[in-house]
Structures are given as structure tokens and as C-alpha cells.
C-alpha positions in Angstrom: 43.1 73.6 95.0 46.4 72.0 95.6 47.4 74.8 98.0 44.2 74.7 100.4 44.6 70.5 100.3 48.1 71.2 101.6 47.8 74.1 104.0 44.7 72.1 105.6 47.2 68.7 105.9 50.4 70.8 107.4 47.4 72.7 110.4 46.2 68.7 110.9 49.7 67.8 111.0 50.4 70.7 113.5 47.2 70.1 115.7 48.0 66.7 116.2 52.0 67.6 117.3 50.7 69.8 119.3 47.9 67.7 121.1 50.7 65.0 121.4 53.3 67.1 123.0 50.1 68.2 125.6 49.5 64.5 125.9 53.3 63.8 126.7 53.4 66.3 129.1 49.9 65.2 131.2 51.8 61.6 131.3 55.0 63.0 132.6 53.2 65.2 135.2 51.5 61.7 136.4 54.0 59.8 136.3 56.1 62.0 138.6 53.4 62.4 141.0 53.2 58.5 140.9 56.9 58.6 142.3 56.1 60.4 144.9 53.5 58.0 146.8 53.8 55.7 149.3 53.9 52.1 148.3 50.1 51.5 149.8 49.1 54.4 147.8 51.0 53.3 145.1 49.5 49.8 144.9 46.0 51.4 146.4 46.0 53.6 143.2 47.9 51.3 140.4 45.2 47.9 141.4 42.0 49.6 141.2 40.3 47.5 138.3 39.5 48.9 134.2 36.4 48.5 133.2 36.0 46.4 129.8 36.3 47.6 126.6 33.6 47.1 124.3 34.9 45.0 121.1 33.7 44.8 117.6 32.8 41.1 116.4 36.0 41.4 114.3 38.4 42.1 117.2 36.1 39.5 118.8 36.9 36.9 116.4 40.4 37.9 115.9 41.1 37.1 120.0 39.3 34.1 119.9 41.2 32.8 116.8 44.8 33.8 118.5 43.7 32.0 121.7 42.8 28.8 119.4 46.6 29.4 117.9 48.0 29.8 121.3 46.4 26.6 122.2 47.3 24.6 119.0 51.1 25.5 119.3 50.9 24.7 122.8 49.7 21.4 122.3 52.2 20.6 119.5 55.2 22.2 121.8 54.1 19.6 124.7 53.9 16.9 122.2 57.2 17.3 120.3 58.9 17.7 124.2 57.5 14.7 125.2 58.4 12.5 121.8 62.3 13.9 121.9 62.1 12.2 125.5 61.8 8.7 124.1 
């Protein structure tokens, strides 16, 4: 049992290296056709916009809670600038 649990983990292991390296390679082939364009072309094809991702309510609520932080550290950053003035 121990041998087919094993043998089935090392082919998943392998399947996944080898749809990585085939991954690696598709970047590498874009990005050098990417070198190649003009610059319109280049900032034609690199600003064309991404559509938005559909979030769960936990990634939801995760963003919203790191904008809150964002804002909260801000605030105290501006206020301890301003007192070390006086």
C-alpha cells in the first residue's frame, strides 16, 4: 500500500516538474517576442486592461481589513511627524 502511495506522489511530483518547465518555457518564448516590439506595440499590448478577479468574502474581508491597517498606520505616521515638529 505504501509502494502505490509513493509511486503515485513521485508521477504527481513529476507531472507537475514537467508542466512547470512547459510553463517556463511558454514565458520565456513571450517574453522574447515582447523584446522584439516596437515601443507603441509594446505599450499597445502591455496597457490593454485585466479583467477582475472574482474574490471569495474571505479575501474580501482580508483586503478590506489591510486597507483599514494601511489607513490607521498612516494616520499615526502623519501624526507622530507632525508632534516631533513642535
Amino acid at each position: 500500500m505504501k509502494t502505490e502511495t509513493a509511486a503515485s506522489d513521485h508521477h504527481a511530483d513529476h507531472a507537475a516538474a514537467i508542466a512547470e518547465r512547459d510553463l517556463q518555457r511558454q514565458e520565456r518564448f513571450e517574453d522574447e517576442l515582447i523584446m522584439h516590439l516596437e515601443r507603441d506595440q509594446f505599450v499597445a499590448e502591455t496597457s490593454r486592461p485585466v479583467p477582475r478577479v472574482a474574490l471569495s468574502k474571505v479575501a474580501t474581508a482580508a483586503l478590506w481589513g489591510l486597507r483599514v491597517f494601511v489607513v490607521i498606520v498612516s494616520v499615526m505616521v502623519i501624526y507622530t511627524f507632525i508632534d516631533q515638529l513642535h
